[in-house]
TORKOL-271398 format. One line per 8 residues: for each residue x, y, z of N, C-alpha, C. Coordinates in steps of 0.05 Angstrom, whole numbers, plus 5000, padded with zeros to 4 digits. Layout:
! TORKOL-271398
X:Y:Z:X:Y:Z:X:Y:Z | ...
***
This chain:
! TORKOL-271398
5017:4976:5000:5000:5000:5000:5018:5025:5000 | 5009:5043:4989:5019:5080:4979:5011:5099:4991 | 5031:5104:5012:5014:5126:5021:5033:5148:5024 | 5020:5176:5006:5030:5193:4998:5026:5223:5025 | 5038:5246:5027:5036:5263:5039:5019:5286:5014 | 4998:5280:5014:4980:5291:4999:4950:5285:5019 | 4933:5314:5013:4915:5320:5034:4882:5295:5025 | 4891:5279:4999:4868:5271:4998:4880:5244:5000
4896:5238:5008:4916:5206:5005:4905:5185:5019 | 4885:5194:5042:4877:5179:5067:4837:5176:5047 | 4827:5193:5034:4806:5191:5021:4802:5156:5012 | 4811:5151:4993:4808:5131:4973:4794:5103:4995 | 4802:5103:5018:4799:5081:5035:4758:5089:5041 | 4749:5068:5028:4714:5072:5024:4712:5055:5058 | 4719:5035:5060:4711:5008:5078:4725:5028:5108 | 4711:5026:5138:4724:5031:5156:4748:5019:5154
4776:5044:5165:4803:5030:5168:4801:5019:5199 | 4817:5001:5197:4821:4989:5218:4842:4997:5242 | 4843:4995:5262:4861:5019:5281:4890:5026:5266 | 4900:5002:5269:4930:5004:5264:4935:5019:5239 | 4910:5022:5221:4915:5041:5189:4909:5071:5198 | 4895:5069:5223:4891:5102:5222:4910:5120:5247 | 4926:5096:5262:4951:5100:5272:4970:5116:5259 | 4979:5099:5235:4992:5103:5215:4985:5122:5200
4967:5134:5194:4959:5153:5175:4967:5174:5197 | 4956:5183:5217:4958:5201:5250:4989:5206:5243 | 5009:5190:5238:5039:5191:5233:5048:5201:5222 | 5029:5197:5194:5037:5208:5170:5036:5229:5168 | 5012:5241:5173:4997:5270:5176:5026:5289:5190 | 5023:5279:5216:5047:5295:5234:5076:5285:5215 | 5083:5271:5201:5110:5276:5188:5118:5290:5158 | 5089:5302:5149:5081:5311:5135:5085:5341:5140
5077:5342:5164:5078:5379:5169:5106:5385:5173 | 5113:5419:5168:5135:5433:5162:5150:5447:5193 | 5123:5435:5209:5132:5448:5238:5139:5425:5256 | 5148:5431:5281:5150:5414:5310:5140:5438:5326 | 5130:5417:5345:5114:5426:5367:5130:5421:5391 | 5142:5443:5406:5152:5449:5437:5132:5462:5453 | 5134:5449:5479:5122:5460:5509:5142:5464:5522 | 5146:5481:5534:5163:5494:5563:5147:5500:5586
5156:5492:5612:5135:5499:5639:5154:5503:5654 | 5155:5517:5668:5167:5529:5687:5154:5512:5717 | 5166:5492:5729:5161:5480:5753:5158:5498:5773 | 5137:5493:5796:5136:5495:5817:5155:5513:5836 | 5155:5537:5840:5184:5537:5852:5170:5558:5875 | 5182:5558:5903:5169:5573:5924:5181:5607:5920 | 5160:5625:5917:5161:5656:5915:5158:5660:5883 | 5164:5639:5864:5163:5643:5836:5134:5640:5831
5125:5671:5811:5104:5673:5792:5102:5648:5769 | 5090:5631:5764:5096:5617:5735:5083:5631:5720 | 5068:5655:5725:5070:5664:5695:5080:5691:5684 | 5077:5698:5660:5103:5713:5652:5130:5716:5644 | 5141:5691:5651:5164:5689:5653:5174:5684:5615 | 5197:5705:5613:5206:5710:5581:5212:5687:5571 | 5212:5668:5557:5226:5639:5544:5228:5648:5515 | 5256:5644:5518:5263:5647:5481:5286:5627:5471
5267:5616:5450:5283:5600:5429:5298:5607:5408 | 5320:5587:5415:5347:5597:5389:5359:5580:5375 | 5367:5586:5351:5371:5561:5338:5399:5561:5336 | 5419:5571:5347:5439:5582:5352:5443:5586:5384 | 5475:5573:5393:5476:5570:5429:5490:5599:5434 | 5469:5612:5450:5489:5648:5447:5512:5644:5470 | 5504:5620:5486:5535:5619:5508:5559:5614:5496 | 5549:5593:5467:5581:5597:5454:5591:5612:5443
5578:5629:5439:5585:5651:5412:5593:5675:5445 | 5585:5673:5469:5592:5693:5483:5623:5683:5500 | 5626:5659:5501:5642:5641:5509:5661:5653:5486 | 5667:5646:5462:5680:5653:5435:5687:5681:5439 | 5682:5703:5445:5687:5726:5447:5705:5726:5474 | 5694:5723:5494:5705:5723:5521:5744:5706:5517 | 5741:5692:5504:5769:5673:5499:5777:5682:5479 | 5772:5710:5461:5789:5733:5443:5792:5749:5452
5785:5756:5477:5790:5785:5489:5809:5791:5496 | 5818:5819:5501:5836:5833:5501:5853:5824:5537 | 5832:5828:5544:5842:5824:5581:5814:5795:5583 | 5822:5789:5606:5815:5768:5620:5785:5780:5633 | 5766:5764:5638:5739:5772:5642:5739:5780:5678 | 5734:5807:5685:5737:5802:5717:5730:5785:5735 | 5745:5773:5751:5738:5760:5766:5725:5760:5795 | 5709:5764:5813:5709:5767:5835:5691:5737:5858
5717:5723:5861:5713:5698:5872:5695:5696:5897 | 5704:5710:5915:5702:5714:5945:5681:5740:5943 | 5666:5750:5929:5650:5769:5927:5623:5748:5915 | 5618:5731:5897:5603:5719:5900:5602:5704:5916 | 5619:5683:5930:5606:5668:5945:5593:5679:5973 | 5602:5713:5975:5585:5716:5994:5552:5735:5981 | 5551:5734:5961:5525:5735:5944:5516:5715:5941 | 5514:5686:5937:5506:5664:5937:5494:5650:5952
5514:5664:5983:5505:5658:6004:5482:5674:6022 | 5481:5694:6009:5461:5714:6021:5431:5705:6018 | 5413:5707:6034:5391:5713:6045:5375:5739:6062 | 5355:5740:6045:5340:5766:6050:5330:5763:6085 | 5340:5775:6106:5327:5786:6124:5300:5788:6129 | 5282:5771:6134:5243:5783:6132:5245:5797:6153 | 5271:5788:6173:5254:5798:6206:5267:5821:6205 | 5289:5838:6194:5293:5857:6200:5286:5868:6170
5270:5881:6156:5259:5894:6126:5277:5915:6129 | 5278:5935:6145:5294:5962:6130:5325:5951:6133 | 5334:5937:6138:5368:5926:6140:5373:5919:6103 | 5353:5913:6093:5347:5912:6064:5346:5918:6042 | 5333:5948:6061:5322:5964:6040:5336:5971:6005 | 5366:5973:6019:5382:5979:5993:5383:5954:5973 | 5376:5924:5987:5383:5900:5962:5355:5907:5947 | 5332:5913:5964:5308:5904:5950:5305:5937:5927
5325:5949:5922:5327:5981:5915:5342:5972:5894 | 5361:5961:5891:5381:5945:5874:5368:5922:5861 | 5347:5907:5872:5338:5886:5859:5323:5900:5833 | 5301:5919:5845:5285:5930:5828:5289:5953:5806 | 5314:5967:5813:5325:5977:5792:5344:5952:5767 | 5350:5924:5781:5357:5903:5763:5341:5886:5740 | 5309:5898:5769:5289:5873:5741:5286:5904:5717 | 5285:5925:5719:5272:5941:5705:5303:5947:5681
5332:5943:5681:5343:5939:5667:5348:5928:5665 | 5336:5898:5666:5336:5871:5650:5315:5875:5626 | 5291:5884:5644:5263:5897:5615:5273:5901:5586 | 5295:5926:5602:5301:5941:5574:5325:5930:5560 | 5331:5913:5569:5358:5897:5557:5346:5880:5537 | 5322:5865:5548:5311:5851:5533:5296:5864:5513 | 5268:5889:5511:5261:5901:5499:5275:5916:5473 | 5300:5922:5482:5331:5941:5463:5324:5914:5442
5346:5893:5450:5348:5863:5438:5324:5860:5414 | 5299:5858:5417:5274:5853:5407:5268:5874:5387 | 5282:5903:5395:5278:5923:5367:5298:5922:5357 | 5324:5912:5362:5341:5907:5333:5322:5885:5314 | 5319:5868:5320:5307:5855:5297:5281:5861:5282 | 5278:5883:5288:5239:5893:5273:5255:5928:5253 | 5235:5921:5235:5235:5944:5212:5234:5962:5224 | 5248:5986:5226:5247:6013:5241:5216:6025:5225
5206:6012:5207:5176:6031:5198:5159:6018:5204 | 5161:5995:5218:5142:5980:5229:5122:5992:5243 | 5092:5989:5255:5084:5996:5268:5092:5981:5303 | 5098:5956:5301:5099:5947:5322:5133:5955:5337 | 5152:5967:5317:5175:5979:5324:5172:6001:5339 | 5151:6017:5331:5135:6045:5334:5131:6044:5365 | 5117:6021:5371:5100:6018:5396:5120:6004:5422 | 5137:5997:5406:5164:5982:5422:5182:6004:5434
5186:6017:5411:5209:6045:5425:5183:6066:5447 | 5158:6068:5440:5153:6080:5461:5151:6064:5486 | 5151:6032:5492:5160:6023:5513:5184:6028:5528 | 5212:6030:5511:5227:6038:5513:5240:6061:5521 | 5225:6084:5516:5229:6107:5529:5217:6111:5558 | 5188:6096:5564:5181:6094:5584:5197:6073:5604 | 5210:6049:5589:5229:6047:5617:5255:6058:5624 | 5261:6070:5600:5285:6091:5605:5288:6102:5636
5260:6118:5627:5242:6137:5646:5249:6127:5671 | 5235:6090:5674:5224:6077:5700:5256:6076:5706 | 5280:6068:5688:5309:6062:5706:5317:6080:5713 | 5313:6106:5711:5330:6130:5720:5310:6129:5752 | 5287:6129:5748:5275:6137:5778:5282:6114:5800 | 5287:6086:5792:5296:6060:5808:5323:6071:5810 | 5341:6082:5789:5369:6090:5798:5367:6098:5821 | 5352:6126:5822:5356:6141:5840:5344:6125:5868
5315:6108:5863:5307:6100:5889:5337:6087:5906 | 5350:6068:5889:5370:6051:5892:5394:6074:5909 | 5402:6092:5885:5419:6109:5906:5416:6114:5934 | 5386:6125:5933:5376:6136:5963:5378:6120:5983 | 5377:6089:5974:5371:6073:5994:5406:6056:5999 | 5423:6059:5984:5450:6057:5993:5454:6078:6003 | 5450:6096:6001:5469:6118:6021:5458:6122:6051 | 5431:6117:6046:5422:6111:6079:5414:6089:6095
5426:6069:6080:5428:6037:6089:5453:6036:6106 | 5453:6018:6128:5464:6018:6146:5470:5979:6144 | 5496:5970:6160:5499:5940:6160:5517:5934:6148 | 5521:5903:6144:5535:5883:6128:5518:5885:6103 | 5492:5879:6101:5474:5885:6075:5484:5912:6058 | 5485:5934:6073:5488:5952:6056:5521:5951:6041 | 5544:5943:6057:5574:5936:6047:5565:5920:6019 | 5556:5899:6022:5553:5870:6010:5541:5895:5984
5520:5907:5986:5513:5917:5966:5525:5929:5950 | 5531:5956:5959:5557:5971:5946:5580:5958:5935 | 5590:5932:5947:5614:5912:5931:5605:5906:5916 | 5583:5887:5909:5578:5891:5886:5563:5907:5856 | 5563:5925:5864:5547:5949:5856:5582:5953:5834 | 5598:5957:5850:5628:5975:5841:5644:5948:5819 | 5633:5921:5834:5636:5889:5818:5627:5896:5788 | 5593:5901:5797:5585:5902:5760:5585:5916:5744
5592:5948:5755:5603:5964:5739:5631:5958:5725 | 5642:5947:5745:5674:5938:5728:5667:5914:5709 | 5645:5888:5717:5649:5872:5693:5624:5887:5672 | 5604:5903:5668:5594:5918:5649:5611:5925:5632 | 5631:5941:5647:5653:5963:5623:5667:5941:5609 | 5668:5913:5625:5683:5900:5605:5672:5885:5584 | 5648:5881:5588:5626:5864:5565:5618:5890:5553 | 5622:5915:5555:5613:5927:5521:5631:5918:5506
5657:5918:5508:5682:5911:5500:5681:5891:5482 | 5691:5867:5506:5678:5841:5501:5668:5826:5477 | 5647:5837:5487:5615:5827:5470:5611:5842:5456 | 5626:5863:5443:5616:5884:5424:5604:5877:5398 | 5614:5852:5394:5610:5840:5355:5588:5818:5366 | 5572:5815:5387:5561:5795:5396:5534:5794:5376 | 5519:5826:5383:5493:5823:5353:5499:5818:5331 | 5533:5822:5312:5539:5816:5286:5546:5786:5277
5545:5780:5307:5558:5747:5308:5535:5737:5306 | 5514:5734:5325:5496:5722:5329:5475:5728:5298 | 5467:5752:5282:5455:5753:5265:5471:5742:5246 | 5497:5744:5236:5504:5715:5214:5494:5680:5231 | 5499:5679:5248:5498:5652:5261:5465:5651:5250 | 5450:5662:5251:5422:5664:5251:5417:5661:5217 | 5422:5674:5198:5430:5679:5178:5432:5648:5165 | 5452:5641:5170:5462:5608:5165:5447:5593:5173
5435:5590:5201:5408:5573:5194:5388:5571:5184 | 5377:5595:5174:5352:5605:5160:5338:5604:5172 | 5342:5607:5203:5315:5605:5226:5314:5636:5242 | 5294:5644:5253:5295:5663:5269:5290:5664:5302 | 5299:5682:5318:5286:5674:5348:5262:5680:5358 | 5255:5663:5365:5223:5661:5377:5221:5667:5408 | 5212:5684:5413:5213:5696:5441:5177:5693:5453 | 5170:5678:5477:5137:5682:5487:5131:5687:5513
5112:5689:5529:5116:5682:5554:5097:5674:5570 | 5102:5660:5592:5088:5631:5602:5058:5642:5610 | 5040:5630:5613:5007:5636:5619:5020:5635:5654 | 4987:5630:5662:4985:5627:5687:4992:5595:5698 | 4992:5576:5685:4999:5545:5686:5038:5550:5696 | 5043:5575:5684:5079:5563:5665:5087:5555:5648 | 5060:5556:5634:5067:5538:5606:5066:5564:5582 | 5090:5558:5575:5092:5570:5537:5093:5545:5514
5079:5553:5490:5086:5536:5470:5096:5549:5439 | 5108:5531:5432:5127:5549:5401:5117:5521:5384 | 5126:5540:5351:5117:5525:5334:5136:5525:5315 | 5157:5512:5316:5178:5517:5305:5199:5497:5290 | 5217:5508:5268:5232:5480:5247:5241:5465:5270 | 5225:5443:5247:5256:5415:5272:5277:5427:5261 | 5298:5417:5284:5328:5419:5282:5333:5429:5315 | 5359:5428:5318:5365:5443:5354:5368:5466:5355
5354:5470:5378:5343:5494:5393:5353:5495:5415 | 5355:5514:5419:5362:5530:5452:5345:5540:5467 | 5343:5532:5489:5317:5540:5503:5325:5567:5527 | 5322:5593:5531:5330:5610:5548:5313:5626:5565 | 5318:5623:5587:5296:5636:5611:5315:5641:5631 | 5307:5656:5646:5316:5666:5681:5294:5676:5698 | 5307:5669:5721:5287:5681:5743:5304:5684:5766 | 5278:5709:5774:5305:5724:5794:5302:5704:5817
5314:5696:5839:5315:5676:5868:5303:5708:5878 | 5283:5694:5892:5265:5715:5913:5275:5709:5938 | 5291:5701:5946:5306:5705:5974:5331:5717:5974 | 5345:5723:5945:5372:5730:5940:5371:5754:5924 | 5364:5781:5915:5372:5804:5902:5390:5803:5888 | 5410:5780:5892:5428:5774:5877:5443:5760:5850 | 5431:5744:5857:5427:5720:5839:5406:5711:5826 | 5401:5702:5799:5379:5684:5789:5381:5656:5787
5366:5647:5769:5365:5623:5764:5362:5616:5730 | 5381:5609:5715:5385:5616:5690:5388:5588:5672 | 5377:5587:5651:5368:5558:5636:5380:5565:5613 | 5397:5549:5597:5409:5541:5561:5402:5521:5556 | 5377:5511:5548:5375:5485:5547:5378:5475:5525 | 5381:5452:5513:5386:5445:5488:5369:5431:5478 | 5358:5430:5455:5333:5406:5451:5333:5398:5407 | 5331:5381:5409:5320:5368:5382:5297:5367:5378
5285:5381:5353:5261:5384:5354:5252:5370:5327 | 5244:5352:5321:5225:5331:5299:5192:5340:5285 | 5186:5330:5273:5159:5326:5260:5139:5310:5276 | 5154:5284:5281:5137:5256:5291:5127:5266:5316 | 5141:5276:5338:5129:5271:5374:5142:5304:5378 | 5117:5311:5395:5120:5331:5411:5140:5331:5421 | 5157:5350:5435:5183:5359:5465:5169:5372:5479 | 5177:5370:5500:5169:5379:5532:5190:5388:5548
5201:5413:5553:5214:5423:5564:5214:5438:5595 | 5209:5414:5617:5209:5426:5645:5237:5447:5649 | 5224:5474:5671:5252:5486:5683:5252:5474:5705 | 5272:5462:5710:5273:5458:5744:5280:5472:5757 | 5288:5485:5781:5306:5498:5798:5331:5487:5799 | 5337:5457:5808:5357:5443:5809:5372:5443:5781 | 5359:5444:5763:5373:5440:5735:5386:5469:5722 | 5376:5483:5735:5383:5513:5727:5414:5524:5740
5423:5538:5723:5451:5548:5731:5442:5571:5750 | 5454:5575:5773:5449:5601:5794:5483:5622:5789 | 5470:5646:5781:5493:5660:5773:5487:5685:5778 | 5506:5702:5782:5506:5731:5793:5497:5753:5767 | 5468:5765:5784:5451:5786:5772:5468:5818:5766 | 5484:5814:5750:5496:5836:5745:5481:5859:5724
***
């Protein structure tokens, strides 16, 4: 028997098929289509929202291509050993809140220039006459807006923070300003790299974000993908929780992409 990837191929059969033919046809159908089907869910995690959270697919691994740069650089990437592990080790205070004040001042001027790190990112790739470019840069101006006033909240609340919390802060405050200045550097050819890398696969990046479940879904060429998300640790101002996942993506069977906590790299929120 002939069975073709053509929409009337399953027709010709007059007599009920019998399970195992319409198994097989169910096969056919799905190895027939031009897409694969990925789920991502963001597990369970205590203080974490599951929803919202940014997940973007790449068909291209940007840690190597940032890895690749970092091992051509001019100087060595800063190091500060003994400055994270006492960021790593930190825990937010509930019982004393104003001993804080300055991490949770620092956190929130971090999520709001993460926004626009990510938002910047998302209008290089759109037609500057776009309408949705249009509506993107006025996002953009408005968090401009929102980082200069978290700057300043952040200032106010280091300079009149008192403690080990407030030290710990300011070290690294002076930490990621020194490794910043060195990733413009760095990473400077990182969008020219990454858009040929992009280029050569003939794929583009797919960026969504999770419902209220945790769950996002993409619809996208088989071939490997990179799966990328973070979340900030709600007990740490410091650190997130950061995912590169790798996955093969087919015609035949769905992928299912859990984040775990445990499976996630924990790295300093610079």
């Amino acid at each position: 028997m002939s069975l073709a990837c053509s929409p009337g191929a399953h027709r010709r059969q007059r007599a009920p098929a019998p399970r195992s033919v319409l198994v097989l046809l169910a096969v056919i159908q799905v190895a027939c289509s031009s897409e694969a089907e990925l789920e991502v869910r963001l597990l369970p995690q205590p203080g974490v929202s599951p929803a919202g959270l940014d997940v973007t697919a790449l068909p291209v691994n940007p840690d190597a291509l940032l890895d690749s740069l970092a091992a051509a650089a001019r100087s060595p990437r800063p190091a500060f050993p003994e400055l994270e592990r006492a960021m790593e080790a930190f825990r937010t205070g509930s019982d004393h809140p104003d001993s804080t004040s300055a991490l949770h001042a620092t956190s929130a001027w971090q999520a709001v220039r993460d926004s626009l790190e990510t938002l910047a990112g998302q209008l290089r790739t759109l037609d500057r006459a776009s309408l949705a470019y249009r509506e993107g840069y006025q996002r953009l101006r408005a968090l401009y807006e929102r980082l200069g006033q978290r700057a300043a909240e952040r200032d106010r609340a280091l300079e009149s923070g008192a403690g080990p919390e407030r030290e710990l802060a300011l070290r690294a405050e002076r930490a990621a300003d020194s490794l910043r200045q060195w990733e413009r550097v760095a990473y400077a050819d990182f969008p020219a790299r990454l858009e040929a890398a992009l280029r050569q696969t003939g794929r583009d990046v797919q960026q969504a974000t999770t419902d209220s479940t945790g769950a996002v879904r993409f619809t996208l060429t088989p071939g490997r993908w990179w799966i990328q998300a973070r979340v900030r640790d709600p007990e740490n101002p410091f650190v997130e929780h950061y995912w590169n996942v790798p996955v093969t993506l087919t015609r035949l069977v769905p992928v299912a992409v859990p984040l775990r906590a445990r499976s996630a790299l924990l790295r300093w929120r610079h």
